[in-house]
N, C-alpha and C positions, 0 to 999 in steps of 0.2 A: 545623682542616682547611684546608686552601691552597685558593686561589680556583681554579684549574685543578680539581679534585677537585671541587667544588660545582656546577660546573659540567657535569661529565660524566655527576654524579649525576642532574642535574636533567635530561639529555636522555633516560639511558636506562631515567629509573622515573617519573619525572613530565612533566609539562608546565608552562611558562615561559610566565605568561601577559606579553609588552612593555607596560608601565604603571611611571608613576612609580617603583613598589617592585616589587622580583622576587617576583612572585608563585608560590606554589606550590601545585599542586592535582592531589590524590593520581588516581590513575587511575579512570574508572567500573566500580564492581562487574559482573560479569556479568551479564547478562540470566536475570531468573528468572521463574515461573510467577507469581507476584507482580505481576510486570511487564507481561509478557501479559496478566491479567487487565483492567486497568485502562487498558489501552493505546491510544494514535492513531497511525496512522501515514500519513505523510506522504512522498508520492513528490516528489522535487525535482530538472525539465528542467533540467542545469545551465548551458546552450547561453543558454537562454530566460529564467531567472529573474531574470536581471539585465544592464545596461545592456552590461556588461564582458565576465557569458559567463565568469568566471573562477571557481575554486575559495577567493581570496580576496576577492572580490567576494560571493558567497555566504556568509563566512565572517562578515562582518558584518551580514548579512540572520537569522542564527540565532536571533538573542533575540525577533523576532518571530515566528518561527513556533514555537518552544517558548509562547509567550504564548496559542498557539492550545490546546495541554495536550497538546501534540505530545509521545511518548518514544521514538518508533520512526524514524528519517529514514533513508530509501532515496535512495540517489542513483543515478541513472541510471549508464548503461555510463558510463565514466571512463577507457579508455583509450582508444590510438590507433587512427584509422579508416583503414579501408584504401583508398588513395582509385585502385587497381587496378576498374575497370567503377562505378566509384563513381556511385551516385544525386545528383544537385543539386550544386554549388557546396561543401558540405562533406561529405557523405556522412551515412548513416546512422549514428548513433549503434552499433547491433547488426552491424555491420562490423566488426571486431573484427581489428587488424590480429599485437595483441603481446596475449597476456593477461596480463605482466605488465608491461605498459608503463600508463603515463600521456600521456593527448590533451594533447600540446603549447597545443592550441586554449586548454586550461584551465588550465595553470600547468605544477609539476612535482608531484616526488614530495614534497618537502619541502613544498610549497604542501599538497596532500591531504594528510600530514599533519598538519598544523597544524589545519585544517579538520577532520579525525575527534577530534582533541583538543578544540579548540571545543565540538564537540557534548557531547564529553563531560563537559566540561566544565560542560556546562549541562544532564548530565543526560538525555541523549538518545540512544540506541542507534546505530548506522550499520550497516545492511546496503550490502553491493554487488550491483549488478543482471550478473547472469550471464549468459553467451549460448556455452552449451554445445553448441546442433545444431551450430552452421553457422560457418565465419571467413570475416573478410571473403578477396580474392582473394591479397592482396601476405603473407597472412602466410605468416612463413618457413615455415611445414608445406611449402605448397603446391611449391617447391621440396626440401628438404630429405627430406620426407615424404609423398610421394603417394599412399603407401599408406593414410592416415591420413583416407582421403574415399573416398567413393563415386563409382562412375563407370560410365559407361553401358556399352550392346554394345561402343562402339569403343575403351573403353577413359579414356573422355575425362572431367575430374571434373566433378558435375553439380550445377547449384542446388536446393535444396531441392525435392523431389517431395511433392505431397498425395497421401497414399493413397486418399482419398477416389474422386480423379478417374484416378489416374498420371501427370495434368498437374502442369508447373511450378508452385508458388505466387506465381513472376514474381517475385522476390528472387534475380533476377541478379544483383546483388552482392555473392553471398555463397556458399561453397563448401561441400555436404554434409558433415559427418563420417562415420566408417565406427566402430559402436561395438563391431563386430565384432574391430578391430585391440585389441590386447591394450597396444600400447606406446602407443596413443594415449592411453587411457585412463589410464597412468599419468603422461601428461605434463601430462591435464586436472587430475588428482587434485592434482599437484604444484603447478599453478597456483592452485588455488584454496584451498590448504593456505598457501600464500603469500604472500597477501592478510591472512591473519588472522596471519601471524608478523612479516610486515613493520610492518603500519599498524595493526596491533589492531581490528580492525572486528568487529562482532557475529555477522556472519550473510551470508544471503544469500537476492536474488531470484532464482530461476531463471526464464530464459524460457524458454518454451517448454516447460515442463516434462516435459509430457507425451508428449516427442519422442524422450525419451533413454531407453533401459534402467532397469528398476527395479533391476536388481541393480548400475547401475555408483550408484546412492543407497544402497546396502546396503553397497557398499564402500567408498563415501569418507566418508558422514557421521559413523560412528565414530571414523574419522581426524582430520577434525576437531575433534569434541567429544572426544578427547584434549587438545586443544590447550587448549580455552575451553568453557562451555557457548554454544551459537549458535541464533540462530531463522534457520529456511529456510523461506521462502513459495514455495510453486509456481505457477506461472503455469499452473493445470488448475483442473479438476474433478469431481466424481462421474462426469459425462458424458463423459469423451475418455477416448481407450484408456489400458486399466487399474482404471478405476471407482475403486470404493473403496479398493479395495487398493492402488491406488499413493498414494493420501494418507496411509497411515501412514507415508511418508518425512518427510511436512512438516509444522511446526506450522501451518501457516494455507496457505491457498486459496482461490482465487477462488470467490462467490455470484456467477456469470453468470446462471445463470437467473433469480438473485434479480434483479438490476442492468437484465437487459433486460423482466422481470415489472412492476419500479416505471414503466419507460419504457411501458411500455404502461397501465398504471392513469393515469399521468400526462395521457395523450394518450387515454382513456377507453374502449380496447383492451379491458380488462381492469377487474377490481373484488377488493373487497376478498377476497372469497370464491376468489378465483383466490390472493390471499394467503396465505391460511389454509390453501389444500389444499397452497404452495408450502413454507409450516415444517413440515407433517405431511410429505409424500415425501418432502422435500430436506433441510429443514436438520437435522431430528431424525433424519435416519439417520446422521449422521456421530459420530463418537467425542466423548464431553464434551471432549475436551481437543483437538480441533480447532478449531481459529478460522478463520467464513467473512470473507473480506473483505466489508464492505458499502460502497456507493461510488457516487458520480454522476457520476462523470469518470475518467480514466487519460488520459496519455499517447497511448494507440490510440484512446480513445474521441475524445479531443481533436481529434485529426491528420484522421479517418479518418472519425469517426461527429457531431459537430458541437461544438458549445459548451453549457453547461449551459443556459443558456435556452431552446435552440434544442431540447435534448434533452426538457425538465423544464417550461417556460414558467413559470405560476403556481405551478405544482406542488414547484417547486425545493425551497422552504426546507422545507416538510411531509418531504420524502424524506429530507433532512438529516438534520432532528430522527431520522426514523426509525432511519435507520441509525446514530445515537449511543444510542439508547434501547433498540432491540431487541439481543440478544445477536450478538457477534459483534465484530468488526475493523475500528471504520469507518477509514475510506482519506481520504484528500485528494489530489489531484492540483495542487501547484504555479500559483497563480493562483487557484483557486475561488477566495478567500476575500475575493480582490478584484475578484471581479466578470467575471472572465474574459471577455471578449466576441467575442472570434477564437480563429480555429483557427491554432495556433502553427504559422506553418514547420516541415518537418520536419527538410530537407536541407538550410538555409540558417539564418544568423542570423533571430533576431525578437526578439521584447521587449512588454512590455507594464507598465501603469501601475499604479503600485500606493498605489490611495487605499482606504483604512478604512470600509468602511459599514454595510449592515444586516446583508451575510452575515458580513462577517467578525464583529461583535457576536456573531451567533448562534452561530457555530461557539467565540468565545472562550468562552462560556457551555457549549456545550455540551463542548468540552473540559474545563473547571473539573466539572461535574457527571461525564463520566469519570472522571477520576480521583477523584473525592473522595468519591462512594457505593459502597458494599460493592453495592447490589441493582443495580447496574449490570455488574457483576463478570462478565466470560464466561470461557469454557472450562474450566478443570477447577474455576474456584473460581466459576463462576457464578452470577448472582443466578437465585430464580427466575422463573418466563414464567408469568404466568395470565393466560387471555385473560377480559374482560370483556363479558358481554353486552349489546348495545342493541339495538333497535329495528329499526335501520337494518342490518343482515349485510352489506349490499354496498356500502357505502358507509361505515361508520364502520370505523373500527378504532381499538379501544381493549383496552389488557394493560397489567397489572401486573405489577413488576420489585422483588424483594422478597429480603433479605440483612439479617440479624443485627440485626433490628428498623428497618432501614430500605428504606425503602418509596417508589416513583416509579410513577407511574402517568400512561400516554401515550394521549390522547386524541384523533381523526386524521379532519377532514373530507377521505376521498381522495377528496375529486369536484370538478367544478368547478362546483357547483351549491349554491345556499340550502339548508339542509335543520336539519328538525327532530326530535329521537329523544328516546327515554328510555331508561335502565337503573336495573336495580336495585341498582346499586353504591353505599352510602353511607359517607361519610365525610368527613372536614374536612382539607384541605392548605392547601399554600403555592405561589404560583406562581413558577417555579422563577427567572422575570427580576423579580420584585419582591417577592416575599414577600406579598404581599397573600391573604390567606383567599382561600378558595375552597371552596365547601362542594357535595359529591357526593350527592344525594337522590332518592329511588326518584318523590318526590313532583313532582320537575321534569320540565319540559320544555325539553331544552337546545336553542340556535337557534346553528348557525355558518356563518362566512362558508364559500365554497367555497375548499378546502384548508391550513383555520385549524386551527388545532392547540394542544393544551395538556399540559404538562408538567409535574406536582403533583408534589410533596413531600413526606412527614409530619413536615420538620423541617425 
């Protein structure tokens, strides 16, 4: 075979990893229920993660956060910002000026490439994060196609309205869509069909999800998964219009209620009892094969609602564990794992430092334990939830998490208080960061610090 021919092979079935010897490494299988089950996902500010702010700058950050047992990597919006009424110095990321362009800010097209390769490379899914309500001002719709937005009495097109209030949500920078217009929707269609023919990406975050027509997600998702099988997370749930019946569009959705429930147990709002009625109403009415995100940070929470200590204080690492142990999607937001300690710029560069500590330890741990127990397993192949009784209702929380003879059992001082309980659960484990025995007896009396927490094994 001529070295011309080897070459063309290699660009358009594989990936060329630049090292000593031409490396070759066959494409990532599709994303399966398999995969979901066992899953972390991991949102990444591409602007903020690194010094550079670039798509290859990122590129070399991967092997760290796969190390976390990361398989899912969301990247932020990726294309160009409209910088027409534009917010800050760079604009907002959800300004959306090309939807199939790429933000200059962060390399090219060939750069994102290379970088969805990487991942895959290493094993790692890529969704792109969507922003179907609204474009930023300058995108060509806005001339070419007026008709493709909403617009007031005078005619004139309008920024995002909350129905709640008929007042502005004050994202002036950004131009309604009208999902009424029939051509718009095949231009959306065709854009995000695009994504996954050009760059091979897995899926997709939708913002806003809740904002768009259910039947324009009736119409595109099969088009789609023609294409590939794909995971779409919605940015909704149970609660915003449409309820439950608009989450059978998406494999996964936000636990907000869950996410602002912990923040309140954390800060002593709330107790464990307010927990237990939130998995009876909330999480157990959803389809087994929906997965809630669980999560102590995003992006909006970052920008807008604070930093995880400021959110979580002591309570941090306990909620962690949590949301890797209980069923469900846990999330990382870009910087947890080292510590995050500001609230990232939104509309401008920022950055922040990334030294290795006790969370990132724990989150490395608690990814290893994702992926590598069956009784950890959620949504259609999920392990099971037995809750455990103690002493204490409003302040311990302890369940059992149990699959094909293996067994994990999460033990949870939520308070920020001394306290002493008993149950009558017995049995003998391992603890999950050292292996050292650990014996469960009707006959003790356990004593834990406030928001100490323990995660057993039977193997």
């Amino acid at each position: 075979m001529k070295k011309k021919t080897i070459i063309v092979f290699c660009l358009s079935l594989f990936f060329c990893q630049k090292s000593g010897n031409l490396k070759i490494v066959k494409r990532l299988d599709p994303i399966k229920t398999s995969d979901l089950a066992k899953g972390v996902l991991y949102e990444v500010n591409i602007r903020q993660f690194t010094r550079e702010g670039t798509f290859n700058a990122l590129a070399k950050e991967l092997p760290k956060i796969k190390d976390l047992g990361v398989n899912i990597l969301w990247l932020m919006p990726t294309y160009p910002i409209s910088t027409t009424k534009s917010k800050g110095p760079l604009g907002s990321y959800y300004a959306v000026s090309d939807y199939k362009g790429v933000n200059p800010e962060y390399g090219t097209l060939k750069d994102l490439k290379y970088l969805v390769n990487r991942a895959h490379q290493l094993g790692m899914f890529v969704i792109f994060d969507w922003v179907p309500g609204h474009t930023g001002w300058d995108h060509m719709w806005i001339e070419k196609h007026p008709e493709f937005y909403l617009k007031n009495a005078s005619g004139e097109i309008i920024d995002p309205i909350d129905p709640r209030t008929g007042e502005s949500f004050g994202w002036t920078d950004v131009a309604d869509l009208n999902y009424d217009n029939v051509s718009m929707r095949q231009a959306m269609k065709d854009a995000m069909l695009y994504w996954i023919n050009e760059v091979d990406i897995d899926g997709y975050r939708i913002d806003q999800a809740y904002a768009v027509p259910m039947d324009f997600y009736e119409e595109v998702l099969p088009e789609m998964k023609k294409l590939k099988p794909v995971f779409i997370l919605g940015e909704t749930d149970a609660n915003h219009p449409g309820g439950m019946k608009h989450l059978k569009n998406f494999n996964a959705s936000y636990d907000f209620p869950g996410h602002h429930l912990t923040k309140d147990i954390a800060k002593g709002h709330k107790t464990v009892v307010d927990y237990r009625k939130h998995r009876k109403n909330f999480i157990l009415q959803h389809e087994s094969e929906h997965l809630l995100l669980n999560f102590v940070s995003s992006h909006d929470e970052n920008a807008w609602e604070g930093t995880v200590d400021e959110l979580y204080g002591e309570a941090a690492h306990a909620m962690m564990a949590l949301n890797y142990i209980s069923p469900g999607l846990p999330f990382l937001y870009s910087g947890v794992e080292y510590d995050l300690n500001k609230r990232l710029l939104f509309f401008e560069k920022d950055s922040f430092p990334k030294v290795k500590g006790e969370t990132y330890n724990l989150l490395k741990k608690l990814g290893e334990l994702k992926n590598t127990r069956p009784a950890l397993h959620s949504g259609r192949e999920a392990g099971k939830y037995t809750s455990i009784k103690t002493s204490l209702l409003d302040k311990v929380l302890a369940f059992e998490r149990s699959k094909e003879g293996d067994t994990i059992v999460f033990i949870g001082n939520m308070s920020g208080e001394h306290i002493g309980f008993r149950s009558p659960y017995n049995s003998k484990f391992k603890r999950y960061e050292d292996d050292k025995l650990k014996i469960l007896s009707s006959s003790y009396e356990y004593r834990m610090k406030p928001w100490e927490f323990w995660i057993l094994k039977n193997n």
